[in-house]
Each structure stands twice: as C-alpha cells, then as structure tokens.
KOLZA-233619 format. One record per residue (C-alpha): residue number from 1; residue in one letter; chain; x, y, z. Coordinates in nm, 4 decimals, m for minus. Example, Ala and Ser with C-alpha at 12.3 -4.5 7.8 and 13.67 -1.06 7.14 Angstrom:
<nodes>
NODE resi resn chain        u        v        w
NODE    1    A     A   1.2300  m0.4500   0.7800
NODE    2    S     A   1.3670  m0.1060   0.7140
</nodes>
This chain:
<nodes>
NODE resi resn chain        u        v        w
NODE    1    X     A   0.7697   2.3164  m1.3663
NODE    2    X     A   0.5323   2.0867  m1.4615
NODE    3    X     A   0.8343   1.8124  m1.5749
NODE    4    X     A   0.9673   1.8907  m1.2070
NODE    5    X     A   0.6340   1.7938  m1.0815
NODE    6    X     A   0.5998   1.4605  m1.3084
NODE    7    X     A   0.9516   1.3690  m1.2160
NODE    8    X     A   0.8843   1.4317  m0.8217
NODE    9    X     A   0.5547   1.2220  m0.9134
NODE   10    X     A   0.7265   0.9377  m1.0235
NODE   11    X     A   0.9862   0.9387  m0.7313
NODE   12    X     A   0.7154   0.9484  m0.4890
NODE   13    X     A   0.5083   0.6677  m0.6218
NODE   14    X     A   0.8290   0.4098  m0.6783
NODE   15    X     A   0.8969   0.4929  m0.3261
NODE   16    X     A   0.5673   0.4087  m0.2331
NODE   17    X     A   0.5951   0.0920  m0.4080
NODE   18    X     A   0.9216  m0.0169  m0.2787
NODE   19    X     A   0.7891   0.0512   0.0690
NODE   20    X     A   0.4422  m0.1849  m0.0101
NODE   21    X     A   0.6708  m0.4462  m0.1562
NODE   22    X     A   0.8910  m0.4915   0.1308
NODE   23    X     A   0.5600  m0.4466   0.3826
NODE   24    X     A   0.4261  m0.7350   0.2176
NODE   25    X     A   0.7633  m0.9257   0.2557
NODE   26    X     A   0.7886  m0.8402   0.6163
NODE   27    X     A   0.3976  m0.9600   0.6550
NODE   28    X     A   0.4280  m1.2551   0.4670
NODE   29    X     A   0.7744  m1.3662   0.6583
NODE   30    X     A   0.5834  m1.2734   0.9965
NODE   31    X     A   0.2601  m1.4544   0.9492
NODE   32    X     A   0.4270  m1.7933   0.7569
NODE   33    X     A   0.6720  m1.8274   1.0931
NODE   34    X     A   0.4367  m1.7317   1.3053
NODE   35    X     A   0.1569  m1.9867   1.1917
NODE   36    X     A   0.4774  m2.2706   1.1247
NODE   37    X     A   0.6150  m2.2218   1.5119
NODE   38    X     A   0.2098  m2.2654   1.6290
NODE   39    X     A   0.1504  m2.5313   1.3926
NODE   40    X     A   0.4413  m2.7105   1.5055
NODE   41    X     A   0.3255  m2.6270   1.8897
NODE   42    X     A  m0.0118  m2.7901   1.7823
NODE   43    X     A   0.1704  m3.1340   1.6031
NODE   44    X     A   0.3752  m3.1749   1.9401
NODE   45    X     A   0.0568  m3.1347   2.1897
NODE   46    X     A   0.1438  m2.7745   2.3523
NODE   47    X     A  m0.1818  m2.6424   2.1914
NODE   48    X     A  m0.4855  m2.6924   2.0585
NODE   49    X     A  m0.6291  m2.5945   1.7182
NODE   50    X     A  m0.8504  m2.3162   1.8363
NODE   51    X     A  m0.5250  m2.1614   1.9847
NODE   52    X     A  m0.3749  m2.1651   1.6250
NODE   53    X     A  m0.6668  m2.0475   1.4807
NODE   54    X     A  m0.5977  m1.7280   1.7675
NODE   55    X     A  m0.2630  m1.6973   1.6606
NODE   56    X     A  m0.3348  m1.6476   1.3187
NODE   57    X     A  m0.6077  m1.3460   1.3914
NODE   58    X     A  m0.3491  m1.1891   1.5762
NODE   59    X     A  m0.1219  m1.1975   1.3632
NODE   60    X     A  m0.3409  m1.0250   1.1099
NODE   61    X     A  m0.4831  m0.7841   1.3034
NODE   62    X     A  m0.1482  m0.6518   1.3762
NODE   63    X     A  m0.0293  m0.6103   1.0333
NODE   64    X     A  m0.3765  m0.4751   0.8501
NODE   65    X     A  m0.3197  m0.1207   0.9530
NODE   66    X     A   0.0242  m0.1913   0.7743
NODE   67    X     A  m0.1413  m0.3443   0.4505
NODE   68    X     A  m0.3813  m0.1449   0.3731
NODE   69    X     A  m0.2995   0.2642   0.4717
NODE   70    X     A  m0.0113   0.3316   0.1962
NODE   71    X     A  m0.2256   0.2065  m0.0631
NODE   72    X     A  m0.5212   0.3759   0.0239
NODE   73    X     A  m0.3340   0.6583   0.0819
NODE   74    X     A  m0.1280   0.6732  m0.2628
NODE   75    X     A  m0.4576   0.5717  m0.4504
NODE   76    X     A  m0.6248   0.9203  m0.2900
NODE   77    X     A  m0.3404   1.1173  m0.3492
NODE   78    X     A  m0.3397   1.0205  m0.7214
NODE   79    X     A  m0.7039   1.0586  m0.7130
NODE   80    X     A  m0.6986   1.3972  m0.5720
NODE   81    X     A  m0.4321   1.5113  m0.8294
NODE   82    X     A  m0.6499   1.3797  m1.1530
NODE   83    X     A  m0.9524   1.5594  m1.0360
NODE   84    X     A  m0.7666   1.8844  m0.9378
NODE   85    X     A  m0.6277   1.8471  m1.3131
NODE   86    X     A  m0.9919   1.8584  m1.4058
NODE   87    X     A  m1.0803   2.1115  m1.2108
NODE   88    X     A  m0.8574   2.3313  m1.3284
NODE   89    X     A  m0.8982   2.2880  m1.7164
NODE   90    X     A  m1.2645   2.3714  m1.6040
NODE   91    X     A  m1.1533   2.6919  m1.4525
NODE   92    X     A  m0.8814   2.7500  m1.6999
NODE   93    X     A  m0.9679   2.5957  m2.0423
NODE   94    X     A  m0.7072   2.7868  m2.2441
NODE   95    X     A  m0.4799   2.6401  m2.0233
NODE   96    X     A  m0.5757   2.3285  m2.0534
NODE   97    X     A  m0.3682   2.2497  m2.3810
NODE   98    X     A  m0.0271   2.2075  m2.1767
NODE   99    X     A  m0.1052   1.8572  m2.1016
NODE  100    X     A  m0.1175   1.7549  m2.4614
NODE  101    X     A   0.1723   1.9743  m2.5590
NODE  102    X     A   0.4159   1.7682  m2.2506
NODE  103    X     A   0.2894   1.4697  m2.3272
</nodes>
C-alpha cells in the first residue's frame, strides 16, 4: 500500500511539474509578444511609454494567479504529508520502522 501511495506520489508531482513547465511557457510566450507588439506600437508613435509600462502590469497581473497557485499548492500538499508522517510515528512509534524498511 504504501509503494501504491509513493508511486501515485510521484505521478502526481511530475504532473504537477509538467503543468508549471508549460504555464511558464505559455506566460513567457504571452508577456514577450505582448511587450514586442507594444514596444513596436511605441517605436512607430501609436503610444507612449507610460502606455507600455500599462501593458506590461496587465499582462502580469493576469498571469500571477497562474504562477504562483500550483506551486504553492504542491509545496502544502507535500508539506502536509511530511508532517502527517510525523505525526503518526508520534502516535504510532512501533510503526514507525516501515519507512526505513521501504526505503
């Protein structure tokens, strides 16, 4: 059972990975045309600098909910199981040799 957990474990934080990974693409790709398109607007006259400047915090205010929950998120979840481990060999201390003995 507890391989079956470690194994689920695993899945579940390369998923989580994969998913941060291509966030980050998808923020990066958004931002870097969004601030070339203005910054082209801004060589060419259409706007001024203080519009670019706009762009950009918009920009990044729409993806930091995007960059910043999964991790958090993960890192809790990963917190929460270590100290429940803890916990537990507290509670249970002649249980708590099956760590060393799957390991």
């Amino acid at each position: 059972m507890v391989l079956e957990y470690c194994k689920c474990w695993v899945q579940t934080a390369q998923s989580y990975t994969l998913l941060n990974i291509g966030q980050g693409v998808i923020i990066t790709a958004g931002l870097s045309i969004g601030m070339g398109l203005a910054a082209k607007d801004v060589s060419d006259g259409k706007i001024n600098l203080g519009d670019l400047v706009a762009i950009n915090a918009y920009i990044i205010q729409l993806y930091s909910p995007l960059s910043t929950s999964l991790t958090r998120t993960l890192l809790v979840c990963v917190c929460g199981v270590q100290c429940s481990g803890d916990v537990l060999a507290l509670i249970f201390p002649a249980q708590a040799g099956w760590a060393a003995r799957t390991a």
